[in-house]
N, CA and C atoms of all chains as a GROMACS GRO file, in nm:
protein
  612
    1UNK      N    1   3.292   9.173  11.140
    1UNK     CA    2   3.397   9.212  11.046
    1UNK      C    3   3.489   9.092  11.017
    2UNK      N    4   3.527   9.002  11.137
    2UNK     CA    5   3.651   8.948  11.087
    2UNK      C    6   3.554   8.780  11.088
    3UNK      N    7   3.626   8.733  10.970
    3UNK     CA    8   3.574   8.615  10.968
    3UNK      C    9   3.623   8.504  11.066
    4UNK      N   10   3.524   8.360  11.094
    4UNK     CA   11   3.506   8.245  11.164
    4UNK      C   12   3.664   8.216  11.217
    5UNK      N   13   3.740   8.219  11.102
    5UNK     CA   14   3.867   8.167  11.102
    5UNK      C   15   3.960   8.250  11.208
    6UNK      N   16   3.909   8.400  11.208
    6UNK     CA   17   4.000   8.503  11.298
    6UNK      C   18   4.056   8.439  11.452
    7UNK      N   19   4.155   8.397  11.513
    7UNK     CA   20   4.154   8.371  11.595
    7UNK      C   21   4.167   8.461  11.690
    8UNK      N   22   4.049   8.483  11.824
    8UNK     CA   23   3.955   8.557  11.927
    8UNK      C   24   4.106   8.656  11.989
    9UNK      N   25   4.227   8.573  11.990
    9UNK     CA   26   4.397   8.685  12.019
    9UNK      C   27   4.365   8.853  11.914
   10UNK      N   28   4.381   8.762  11.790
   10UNK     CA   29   4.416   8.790  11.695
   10UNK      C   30   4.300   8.915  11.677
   11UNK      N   31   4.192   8.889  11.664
   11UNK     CA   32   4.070   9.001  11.675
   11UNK      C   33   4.081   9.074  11.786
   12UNK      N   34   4.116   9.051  11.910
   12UNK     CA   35   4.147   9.178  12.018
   12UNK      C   36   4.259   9.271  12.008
   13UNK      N   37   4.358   9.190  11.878
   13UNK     CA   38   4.470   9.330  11.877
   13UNK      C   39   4.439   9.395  11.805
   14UNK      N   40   4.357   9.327  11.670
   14UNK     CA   41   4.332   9.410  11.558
   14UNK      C   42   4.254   9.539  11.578
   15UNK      N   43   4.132   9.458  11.713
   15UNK     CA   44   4.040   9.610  11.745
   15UNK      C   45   4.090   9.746  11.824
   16UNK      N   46   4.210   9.708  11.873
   16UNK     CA   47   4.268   9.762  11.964
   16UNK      C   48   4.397   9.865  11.865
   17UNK      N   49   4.461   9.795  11.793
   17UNK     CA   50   4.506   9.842  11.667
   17UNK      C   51   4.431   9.961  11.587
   18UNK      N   52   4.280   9.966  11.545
   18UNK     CA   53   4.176  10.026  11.484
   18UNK      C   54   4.119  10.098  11.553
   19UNK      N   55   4.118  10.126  11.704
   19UNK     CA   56   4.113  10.218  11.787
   19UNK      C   57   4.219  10.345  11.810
   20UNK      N   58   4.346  10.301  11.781
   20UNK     CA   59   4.464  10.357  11.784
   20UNK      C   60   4.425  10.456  11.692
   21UNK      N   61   4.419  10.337  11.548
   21UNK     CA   62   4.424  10.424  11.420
   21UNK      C   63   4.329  10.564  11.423
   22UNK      N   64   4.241  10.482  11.445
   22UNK     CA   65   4.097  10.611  11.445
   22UNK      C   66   4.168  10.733  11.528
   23UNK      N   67   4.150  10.709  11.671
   23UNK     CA   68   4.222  10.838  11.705
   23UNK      C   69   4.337  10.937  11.670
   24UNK      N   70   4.442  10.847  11.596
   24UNK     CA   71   4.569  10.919  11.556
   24UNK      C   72   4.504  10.985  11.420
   25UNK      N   73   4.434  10.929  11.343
   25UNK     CA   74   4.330  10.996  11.205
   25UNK      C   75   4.270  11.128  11.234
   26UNK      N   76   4.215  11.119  11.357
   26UNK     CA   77   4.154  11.247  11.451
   26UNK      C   78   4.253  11.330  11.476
   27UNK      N   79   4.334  11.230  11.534
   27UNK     CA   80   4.456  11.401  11.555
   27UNK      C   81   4.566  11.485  11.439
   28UNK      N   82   4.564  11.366  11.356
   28UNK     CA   83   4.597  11.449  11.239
   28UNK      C   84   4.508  11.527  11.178
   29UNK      N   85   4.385  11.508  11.191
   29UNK     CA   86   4.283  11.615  11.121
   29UNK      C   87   4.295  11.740  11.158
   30UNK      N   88   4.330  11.715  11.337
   30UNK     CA   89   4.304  11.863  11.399
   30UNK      C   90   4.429  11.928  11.385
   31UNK      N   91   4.579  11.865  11.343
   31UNK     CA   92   4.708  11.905  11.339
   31UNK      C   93   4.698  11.966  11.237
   32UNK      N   94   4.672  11.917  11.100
   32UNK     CA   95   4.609  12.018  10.969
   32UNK      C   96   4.501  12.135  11.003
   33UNK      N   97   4.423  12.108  11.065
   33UNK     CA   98   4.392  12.251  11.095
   33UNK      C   99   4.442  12.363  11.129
   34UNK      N  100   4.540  12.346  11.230
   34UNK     CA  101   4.628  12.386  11.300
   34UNK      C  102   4.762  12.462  11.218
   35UNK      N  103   4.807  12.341  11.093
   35UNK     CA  104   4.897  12.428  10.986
   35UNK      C  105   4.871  12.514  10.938
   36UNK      N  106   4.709  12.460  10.854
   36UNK     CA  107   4.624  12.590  10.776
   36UNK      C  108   4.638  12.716  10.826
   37UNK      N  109   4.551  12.716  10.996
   37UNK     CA  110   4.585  12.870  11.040
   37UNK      C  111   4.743  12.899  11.014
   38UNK      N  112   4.843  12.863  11.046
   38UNK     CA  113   4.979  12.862  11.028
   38UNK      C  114   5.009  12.910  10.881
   39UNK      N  115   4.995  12.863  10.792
   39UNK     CA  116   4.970  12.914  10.678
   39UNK      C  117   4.918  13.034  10.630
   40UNK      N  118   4.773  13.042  10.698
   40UNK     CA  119   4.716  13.169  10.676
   40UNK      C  120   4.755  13.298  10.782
   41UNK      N  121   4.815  13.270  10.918
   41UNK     CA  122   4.894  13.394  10.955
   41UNK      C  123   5.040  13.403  10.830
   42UNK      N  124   5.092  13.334  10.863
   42UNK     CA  125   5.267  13.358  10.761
   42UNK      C  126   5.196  13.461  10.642
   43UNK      N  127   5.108  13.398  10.556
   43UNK     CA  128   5.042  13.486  10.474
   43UNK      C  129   5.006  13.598  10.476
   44UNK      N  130   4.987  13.603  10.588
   44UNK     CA  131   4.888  13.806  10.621
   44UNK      C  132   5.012  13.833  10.682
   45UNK      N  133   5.126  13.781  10.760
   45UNK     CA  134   5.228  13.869  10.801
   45UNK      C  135   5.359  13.863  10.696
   46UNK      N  136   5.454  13.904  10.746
   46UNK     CA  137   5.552  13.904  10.628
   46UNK      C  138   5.667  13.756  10.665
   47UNK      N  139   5.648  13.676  10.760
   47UNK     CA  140   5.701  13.583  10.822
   47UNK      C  141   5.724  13.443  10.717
   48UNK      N  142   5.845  13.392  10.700
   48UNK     CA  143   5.841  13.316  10.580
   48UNK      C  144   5.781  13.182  10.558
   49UNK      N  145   5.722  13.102  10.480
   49UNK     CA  146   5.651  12.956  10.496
   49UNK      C  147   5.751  12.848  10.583
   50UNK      N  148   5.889  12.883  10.579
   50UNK     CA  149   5.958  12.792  10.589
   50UNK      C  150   6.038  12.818  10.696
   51UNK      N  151   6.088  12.744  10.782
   51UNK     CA  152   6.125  12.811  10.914
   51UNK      C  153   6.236  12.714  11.004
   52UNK      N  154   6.319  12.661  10.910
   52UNK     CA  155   6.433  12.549  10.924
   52UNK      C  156   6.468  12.530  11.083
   53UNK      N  157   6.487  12.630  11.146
   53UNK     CA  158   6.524  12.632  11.272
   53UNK      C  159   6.379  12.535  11.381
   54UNK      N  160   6.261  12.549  11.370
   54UNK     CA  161   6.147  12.561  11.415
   54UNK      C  162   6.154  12.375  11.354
   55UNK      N  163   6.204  12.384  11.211
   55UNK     CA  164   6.152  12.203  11.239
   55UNK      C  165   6.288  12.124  11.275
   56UNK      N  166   6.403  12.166  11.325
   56UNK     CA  167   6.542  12.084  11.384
   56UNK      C  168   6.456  12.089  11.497
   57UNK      N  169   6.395  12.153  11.582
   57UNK     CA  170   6.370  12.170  11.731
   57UNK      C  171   6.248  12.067  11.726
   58UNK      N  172   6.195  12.068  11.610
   58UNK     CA  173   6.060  11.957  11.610
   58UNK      C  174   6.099  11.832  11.635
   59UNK      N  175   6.199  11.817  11.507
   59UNK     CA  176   6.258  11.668  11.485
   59UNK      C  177   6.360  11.642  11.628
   60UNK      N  178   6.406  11.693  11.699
   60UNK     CA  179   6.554  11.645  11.792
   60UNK      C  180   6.381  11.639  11.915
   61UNK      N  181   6.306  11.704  11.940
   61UNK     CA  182   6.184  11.671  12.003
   61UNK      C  183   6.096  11.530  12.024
   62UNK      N  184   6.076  11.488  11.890
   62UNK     CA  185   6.030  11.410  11.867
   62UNK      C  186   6.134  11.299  11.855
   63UNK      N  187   6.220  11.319  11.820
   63UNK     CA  188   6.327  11.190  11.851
   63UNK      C  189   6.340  11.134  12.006
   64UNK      N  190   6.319  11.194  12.098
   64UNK     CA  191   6.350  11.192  12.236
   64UNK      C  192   6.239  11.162  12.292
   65UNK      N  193   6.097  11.230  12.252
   65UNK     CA  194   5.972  11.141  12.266
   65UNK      C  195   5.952  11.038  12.237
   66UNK      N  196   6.025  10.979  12.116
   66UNK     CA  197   5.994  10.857  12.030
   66UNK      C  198   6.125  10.709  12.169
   67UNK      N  199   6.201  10.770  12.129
   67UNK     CA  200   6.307  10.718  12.214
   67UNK      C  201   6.222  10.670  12.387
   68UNK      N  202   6.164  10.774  12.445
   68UNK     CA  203   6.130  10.729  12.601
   68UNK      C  204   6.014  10.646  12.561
   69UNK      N  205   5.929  10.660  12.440
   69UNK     CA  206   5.837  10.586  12.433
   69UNK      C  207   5.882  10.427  12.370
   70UNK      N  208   5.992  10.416  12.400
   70UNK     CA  209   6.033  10.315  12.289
   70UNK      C  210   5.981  10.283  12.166
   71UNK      N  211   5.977  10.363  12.095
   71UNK     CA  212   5.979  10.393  11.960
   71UNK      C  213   6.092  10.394  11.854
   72UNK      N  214   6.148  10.372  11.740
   72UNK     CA  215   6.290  10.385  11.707
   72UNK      C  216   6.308  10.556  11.674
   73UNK      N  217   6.374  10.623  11.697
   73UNK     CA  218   6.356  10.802  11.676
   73UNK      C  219   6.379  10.787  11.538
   74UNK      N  220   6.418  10.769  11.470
   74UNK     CA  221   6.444  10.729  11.287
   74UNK      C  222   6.296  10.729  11.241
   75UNK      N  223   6.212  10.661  11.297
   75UNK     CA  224   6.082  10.666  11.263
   75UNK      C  225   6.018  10.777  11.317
   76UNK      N  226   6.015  10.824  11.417
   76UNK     CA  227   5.966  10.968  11.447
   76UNK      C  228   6.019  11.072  11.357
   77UNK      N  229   6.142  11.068  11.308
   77UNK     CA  230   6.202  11.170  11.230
   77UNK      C  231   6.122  11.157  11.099
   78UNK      N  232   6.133  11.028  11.024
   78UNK     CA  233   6.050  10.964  10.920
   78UNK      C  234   5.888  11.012  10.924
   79UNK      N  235   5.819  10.963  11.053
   79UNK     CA  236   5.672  11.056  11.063
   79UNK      C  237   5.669  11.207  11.094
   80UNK      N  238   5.773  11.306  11.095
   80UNK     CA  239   5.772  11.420  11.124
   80UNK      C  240   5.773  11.447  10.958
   81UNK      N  241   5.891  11.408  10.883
   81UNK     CA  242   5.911  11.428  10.766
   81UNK      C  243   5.791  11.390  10.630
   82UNK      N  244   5.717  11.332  10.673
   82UNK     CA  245   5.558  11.261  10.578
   82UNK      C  246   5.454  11.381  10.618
   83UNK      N  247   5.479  11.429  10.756
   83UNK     CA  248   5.383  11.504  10.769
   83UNK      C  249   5.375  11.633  10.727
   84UNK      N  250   5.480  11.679  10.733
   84UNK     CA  251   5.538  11.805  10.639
   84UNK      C  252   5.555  11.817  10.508
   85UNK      N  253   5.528  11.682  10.428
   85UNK     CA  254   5.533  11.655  10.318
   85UNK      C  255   5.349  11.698  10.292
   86UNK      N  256   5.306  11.684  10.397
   86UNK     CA  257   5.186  11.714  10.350
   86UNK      C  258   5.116  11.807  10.370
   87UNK      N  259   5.167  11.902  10.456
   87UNK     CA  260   5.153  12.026  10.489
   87UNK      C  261   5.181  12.125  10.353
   88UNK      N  262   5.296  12.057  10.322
   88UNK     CA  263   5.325  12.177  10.194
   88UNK      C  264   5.252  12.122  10.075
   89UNK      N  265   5.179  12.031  10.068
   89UNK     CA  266   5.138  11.957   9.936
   89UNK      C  267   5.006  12.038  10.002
   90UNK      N  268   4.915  12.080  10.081
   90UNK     CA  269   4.829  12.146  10.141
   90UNK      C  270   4.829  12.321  10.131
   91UNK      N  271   4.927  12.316  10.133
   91UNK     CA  272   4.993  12.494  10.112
   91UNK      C  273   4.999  12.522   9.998
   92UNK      N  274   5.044  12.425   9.911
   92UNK     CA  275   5.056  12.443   9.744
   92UNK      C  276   4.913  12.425   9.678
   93UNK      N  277   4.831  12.320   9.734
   93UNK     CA  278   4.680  12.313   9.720
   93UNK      C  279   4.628  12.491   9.754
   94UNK      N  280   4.624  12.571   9.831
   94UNK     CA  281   4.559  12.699   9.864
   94UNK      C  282   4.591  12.774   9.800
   95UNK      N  283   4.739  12.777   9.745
   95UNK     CA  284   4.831  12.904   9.675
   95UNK      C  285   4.724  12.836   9.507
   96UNK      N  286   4.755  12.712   9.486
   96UNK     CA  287   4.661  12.702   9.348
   96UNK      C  288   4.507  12.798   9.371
   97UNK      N  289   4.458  12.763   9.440
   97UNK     CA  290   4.297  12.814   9.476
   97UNK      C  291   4.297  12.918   9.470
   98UNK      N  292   4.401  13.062   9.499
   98UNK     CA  293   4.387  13.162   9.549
   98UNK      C  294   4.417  13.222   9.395
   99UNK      N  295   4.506  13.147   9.340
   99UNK     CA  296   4.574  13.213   9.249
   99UNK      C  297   4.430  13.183   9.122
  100UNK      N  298   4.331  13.058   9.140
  100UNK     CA  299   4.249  13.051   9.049
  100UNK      C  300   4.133  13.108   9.063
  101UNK      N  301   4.105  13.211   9.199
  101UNK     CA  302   4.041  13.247   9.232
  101UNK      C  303   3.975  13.418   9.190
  102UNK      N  304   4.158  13.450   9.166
  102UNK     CA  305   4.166  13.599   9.120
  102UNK      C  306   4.146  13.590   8.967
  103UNK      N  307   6.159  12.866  12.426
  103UNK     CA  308   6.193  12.813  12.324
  103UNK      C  309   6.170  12.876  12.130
  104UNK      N  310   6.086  12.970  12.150
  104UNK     CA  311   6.084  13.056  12.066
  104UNK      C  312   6.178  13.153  12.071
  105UNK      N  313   6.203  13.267  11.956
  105UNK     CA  314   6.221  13.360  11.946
  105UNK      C  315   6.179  13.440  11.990
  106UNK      N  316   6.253  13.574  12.014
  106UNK     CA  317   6.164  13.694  12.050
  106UNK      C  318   6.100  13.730  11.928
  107UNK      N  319   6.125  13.721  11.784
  107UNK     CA  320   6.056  13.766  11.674
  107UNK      C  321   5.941  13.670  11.679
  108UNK      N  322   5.878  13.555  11.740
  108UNK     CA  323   5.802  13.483  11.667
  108UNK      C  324   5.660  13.513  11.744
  109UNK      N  325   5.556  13.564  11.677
  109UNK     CA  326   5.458  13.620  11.691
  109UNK      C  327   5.413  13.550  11.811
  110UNK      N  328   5.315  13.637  11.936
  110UNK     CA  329   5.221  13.543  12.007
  110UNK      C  330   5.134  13.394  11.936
  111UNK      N  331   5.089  13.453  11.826
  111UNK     CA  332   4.956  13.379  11.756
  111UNK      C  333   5.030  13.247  11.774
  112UNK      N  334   5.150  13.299  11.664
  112UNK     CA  335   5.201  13.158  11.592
  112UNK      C  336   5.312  13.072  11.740
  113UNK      N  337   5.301  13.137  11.819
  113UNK     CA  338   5.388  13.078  11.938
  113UNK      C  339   5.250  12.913  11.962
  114UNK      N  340   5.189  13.028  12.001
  114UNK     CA  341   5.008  12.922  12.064
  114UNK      C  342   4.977  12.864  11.925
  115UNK      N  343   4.955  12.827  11.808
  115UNK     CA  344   4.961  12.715  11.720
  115UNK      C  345   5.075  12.611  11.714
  116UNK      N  346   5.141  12.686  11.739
  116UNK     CA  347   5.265  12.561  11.734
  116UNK      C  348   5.294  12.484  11.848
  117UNK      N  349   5.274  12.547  11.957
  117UNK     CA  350   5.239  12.450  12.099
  117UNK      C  351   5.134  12.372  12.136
  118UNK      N  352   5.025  12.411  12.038
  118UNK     CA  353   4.949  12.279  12.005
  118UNK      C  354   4.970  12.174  11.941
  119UNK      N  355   5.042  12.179  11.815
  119UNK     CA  356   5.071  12.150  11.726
  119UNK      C  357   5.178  12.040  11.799
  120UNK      N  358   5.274  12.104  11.888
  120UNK     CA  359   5.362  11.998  11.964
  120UNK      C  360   5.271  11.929  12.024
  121UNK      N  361   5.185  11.996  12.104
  121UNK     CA  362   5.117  11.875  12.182
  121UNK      C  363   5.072  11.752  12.085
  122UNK      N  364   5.005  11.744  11.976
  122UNK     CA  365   4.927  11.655  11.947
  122UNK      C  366   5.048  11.529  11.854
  123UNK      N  367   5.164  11.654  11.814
  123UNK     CA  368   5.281  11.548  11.793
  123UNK      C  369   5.275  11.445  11.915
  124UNK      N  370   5.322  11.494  11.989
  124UNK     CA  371   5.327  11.411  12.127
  124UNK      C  372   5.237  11.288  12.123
  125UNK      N  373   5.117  11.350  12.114
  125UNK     CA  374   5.013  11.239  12.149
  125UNK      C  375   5.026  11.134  12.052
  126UNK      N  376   5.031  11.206  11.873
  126UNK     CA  377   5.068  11.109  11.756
  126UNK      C  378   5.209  11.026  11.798
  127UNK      N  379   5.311  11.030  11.862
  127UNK     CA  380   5.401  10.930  11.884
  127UNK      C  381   5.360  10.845  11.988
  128UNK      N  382   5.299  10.882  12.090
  128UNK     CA  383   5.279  10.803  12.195
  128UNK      C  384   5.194  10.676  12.127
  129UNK      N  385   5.109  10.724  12.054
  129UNK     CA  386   4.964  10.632  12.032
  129UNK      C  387   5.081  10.547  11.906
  130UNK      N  388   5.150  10.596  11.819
  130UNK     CA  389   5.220  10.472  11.742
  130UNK      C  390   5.309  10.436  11.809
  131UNK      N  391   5.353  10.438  11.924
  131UNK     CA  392   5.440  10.348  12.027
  131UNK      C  393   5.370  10.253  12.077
  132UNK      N  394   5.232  10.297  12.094
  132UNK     CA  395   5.166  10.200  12.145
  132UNK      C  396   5.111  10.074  12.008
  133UNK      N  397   5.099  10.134  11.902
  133UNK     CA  398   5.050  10.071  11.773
  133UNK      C  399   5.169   9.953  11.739
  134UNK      N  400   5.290   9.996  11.746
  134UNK     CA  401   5.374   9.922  11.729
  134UNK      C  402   5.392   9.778  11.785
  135UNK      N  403   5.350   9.820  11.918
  135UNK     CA  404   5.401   9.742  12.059
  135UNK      C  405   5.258   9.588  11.997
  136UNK      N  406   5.112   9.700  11.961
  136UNK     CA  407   5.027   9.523  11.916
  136UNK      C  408   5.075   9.534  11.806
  137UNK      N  409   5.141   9.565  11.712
  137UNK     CA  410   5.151   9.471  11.558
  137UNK      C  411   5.302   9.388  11.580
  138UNK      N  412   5.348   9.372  11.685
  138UNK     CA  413   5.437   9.352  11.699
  138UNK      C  414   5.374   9.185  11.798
  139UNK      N  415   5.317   9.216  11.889
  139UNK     CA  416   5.206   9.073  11.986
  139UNK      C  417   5.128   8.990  11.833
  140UNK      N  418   5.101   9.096  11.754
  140UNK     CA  419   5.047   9.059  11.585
  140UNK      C  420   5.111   8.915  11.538
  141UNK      N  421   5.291   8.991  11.528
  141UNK     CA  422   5.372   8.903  11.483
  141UNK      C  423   5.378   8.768  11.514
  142UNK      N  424   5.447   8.791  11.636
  142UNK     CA  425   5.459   8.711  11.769
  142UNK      C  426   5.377   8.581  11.778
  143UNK      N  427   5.197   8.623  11.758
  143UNK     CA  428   5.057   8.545  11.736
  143UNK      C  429   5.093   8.494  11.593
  144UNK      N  430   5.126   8.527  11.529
  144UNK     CA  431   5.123   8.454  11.367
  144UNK      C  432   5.235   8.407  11.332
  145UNK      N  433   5.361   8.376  11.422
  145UNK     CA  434   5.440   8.317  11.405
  145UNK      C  435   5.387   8.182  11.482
  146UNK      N  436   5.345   8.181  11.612
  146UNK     CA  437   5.329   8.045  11.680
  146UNK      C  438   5.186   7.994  11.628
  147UNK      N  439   5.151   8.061  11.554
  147UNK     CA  440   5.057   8.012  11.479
  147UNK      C  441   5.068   7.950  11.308
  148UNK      N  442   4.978   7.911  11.216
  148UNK     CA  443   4.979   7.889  11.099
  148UNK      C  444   4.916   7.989  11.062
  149UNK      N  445   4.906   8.094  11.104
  149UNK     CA  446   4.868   8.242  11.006
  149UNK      C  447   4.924   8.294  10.946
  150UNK      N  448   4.925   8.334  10.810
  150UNK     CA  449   5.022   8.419  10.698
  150UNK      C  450   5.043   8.551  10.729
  151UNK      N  451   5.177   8.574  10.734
  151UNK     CA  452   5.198   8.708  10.728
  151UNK      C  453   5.111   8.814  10.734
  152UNK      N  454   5.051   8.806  10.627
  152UNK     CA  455   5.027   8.922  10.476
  152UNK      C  456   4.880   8.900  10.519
  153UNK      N  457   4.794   8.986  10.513
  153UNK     CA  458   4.660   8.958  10.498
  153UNK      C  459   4.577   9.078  10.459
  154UNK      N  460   4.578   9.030  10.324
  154UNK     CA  461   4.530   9.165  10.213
  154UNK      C  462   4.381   9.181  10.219
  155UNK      N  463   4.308   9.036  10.274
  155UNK     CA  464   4.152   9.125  10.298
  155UNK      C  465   4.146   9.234  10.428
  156UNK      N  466   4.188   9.168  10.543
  156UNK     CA  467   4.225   9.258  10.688
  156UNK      C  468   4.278   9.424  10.605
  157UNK      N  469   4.411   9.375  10.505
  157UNK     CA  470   4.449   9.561  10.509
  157UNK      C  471   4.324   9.622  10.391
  158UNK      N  472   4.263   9.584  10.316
  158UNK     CA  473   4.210   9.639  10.230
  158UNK      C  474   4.034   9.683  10.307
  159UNK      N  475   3.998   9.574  10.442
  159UNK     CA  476   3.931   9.676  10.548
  159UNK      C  477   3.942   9.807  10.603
  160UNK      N  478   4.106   9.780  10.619
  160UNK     CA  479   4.162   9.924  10.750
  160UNK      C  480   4.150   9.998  10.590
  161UNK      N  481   4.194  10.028  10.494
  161UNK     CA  482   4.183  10.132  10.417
  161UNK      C  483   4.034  10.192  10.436
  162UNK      N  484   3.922  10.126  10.376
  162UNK     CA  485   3.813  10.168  10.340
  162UNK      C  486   3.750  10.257  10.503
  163UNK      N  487   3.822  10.192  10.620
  163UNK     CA  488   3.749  10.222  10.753
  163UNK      C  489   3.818  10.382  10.758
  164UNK      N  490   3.969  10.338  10.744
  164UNK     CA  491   4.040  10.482  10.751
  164UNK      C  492   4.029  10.608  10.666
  165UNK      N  493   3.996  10.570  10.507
  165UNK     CA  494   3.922  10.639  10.448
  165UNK      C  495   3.788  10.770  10.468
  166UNK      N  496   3.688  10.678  10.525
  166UNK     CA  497   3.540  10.647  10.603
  166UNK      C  498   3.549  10.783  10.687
  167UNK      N  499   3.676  10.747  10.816
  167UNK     CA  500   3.710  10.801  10.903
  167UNK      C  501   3.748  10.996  10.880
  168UNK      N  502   3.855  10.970  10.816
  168UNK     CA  503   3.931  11.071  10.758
  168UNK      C  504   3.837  11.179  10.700
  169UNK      N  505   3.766  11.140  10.573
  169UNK     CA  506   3.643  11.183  10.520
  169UNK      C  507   3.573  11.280  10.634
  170UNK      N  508   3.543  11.180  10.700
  170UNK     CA  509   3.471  11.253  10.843
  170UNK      C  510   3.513  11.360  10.960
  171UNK      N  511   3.588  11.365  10.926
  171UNK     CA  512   3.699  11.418  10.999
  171UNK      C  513   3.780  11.575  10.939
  172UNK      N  514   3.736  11.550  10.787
  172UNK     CA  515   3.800  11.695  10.714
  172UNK      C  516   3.892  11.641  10.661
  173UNK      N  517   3.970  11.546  10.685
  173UNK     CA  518   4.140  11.509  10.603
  173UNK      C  519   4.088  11.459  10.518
  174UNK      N  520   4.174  11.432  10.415
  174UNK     CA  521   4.185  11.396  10.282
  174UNK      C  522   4.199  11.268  10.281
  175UNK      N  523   4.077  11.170  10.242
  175UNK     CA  524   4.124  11.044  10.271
  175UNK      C  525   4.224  10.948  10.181
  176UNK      N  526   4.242  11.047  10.062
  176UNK     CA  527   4.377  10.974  10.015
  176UNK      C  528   4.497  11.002  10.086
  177UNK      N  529   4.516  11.100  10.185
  177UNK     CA  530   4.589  11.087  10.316
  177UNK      C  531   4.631  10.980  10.393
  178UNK      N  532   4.500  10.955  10.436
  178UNK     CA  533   4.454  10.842  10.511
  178UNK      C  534   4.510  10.678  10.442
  179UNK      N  535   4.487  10.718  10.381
  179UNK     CA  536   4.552  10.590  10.273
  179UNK      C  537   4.700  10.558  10.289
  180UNK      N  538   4.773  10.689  10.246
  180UNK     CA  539   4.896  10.683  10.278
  180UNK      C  540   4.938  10.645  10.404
  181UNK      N  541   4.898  10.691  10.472
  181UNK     CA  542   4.909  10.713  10.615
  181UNK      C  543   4.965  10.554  10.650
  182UNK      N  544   4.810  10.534  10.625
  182UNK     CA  545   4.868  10.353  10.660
  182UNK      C  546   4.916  10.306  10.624
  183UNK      N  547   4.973  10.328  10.443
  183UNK     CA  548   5.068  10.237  10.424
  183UNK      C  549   5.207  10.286  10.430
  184UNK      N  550   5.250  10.413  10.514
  184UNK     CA  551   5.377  10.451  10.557
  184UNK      C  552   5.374  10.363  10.682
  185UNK      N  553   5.227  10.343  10.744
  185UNK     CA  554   5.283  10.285  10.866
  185UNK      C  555   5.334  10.148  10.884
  186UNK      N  556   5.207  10.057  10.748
  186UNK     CA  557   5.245   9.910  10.732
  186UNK      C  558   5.394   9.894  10.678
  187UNK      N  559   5.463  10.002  10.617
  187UNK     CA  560   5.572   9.969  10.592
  187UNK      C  561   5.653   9.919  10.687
  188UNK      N  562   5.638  10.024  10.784
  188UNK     CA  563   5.725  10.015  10.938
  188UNK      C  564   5.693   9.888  10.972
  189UNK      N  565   5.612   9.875  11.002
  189UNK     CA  566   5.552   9.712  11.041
  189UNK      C  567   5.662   9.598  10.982
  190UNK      N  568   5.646   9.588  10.886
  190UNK     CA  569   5.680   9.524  10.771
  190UNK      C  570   5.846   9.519  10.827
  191UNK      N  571   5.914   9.646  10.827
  191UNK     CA  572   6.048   9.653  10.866
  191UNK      C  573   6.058   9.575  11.000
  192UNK      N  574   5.957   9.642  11.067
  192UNK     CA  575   5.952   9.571  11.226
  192UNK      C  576   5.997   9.398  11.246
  193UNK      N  577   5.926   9.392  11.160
  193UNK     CA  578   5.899   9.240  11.105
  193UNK      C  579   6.055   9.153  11.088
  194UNK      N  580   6.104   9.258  11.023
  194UNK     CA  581   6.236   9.203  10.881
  194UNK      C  582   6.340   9.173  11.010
  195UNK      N  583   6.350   9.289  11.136
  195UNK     CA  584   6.475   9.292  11.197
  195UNK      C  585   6.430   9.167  11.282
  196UNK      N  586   6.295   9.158  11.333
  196UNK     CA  587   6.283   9.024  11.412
  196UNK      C  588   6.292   8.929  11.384
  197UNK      N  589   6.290   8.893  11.260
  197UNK     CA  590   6.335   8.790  11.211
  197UNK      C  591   6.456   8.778  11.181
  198UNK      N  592   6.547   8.919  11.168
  198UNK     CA  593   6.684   8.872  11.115
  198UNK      C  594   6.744   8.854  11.300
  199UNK      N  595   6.716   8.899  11.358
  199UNK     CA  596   6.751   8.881  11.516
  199UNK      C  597   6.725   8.756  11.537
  200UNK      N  598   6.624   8.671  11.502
  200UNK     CA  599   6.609   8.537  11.556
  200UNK      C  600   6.714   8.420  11.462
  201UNK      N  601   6.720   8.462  11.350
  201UNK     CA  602   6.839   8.383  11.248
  201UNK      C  603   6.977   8.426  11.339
  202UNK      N  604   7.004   8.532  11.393
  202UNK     CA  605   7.129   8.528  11.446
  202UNK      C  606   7.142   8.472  11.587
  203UNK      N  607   7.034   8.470  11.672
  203UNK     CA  608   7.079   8.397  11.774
  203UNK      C  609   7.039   8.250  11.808
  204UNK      N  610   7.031   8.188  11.647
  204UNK     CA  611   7.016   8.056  11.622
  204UNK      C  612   7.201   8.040  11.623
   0.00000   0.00000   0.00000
């Protein structure tokens, strides 16, 4: 992959870097799965999509994870907030389908 | 940490759902920590910053990946470049930290 010039440092972080990635790719796959069902109970029960209380407890969570991991928590708040951005861009994807379905 | 209103089902999705948060911060704490040894290597070196063949690899791999995986690999796309942003920031304060304790 990496060309002549790569220096042999430089190629052990990158692979190590691309190992990371891959797995965190994996676990977001299975975390979207995970909404979907979430989605599709709220749906069959009368329980609302949106649940304000449920993501303060996410975000002050993940700030404090991010923090012991030395992480900046601003950025955990920031990756909590992208991911939910795509949860509902995912939710709005099904409500189209369902609605083009009938 | 739930409610008493909040269903069994959706109790056990969402405690997965924490878990793999978890795991997603840990693994970009750790991501951070090499693009950061990244820096570090391409400062005491003559390596450029920026290296648009290297990121235009990780797309097509993360893509590849994602695909495989069920996510949406224009996800995947994003993904990384919310993360190279961080990087990028990572970048900005270490350098403005080293101008100040010149």
């Amino acid at each position: 992959m990496a060309g002549d010039d790569t220096p042999p440092e430089l190629a052990r972080l990158r692979a190590s870097i691309d190992n990371l990635d891959a797995a965190i790719i994996h676990m977001l796959a299975e975390r979207f799965k995970l909404t979907r069902d979430v989605g599709v109970l709220k749906a069959r029960t009368t329980l609302p999509p949106a649940d304000p209380e449920r993501e303060k407890r996410q975000v002050a969570r993940l700030r404090a994870l991010a923090d012991e991991a030395g992480l900046e928590p601003e950025f955990a708040e920031k990756f909590l907030a992208f991911v939910i951005a795509e949860v509902l861009h995912h939710h709005e994807t099904i409500a189209r389908a369902q609605t083009t379905d009938t």
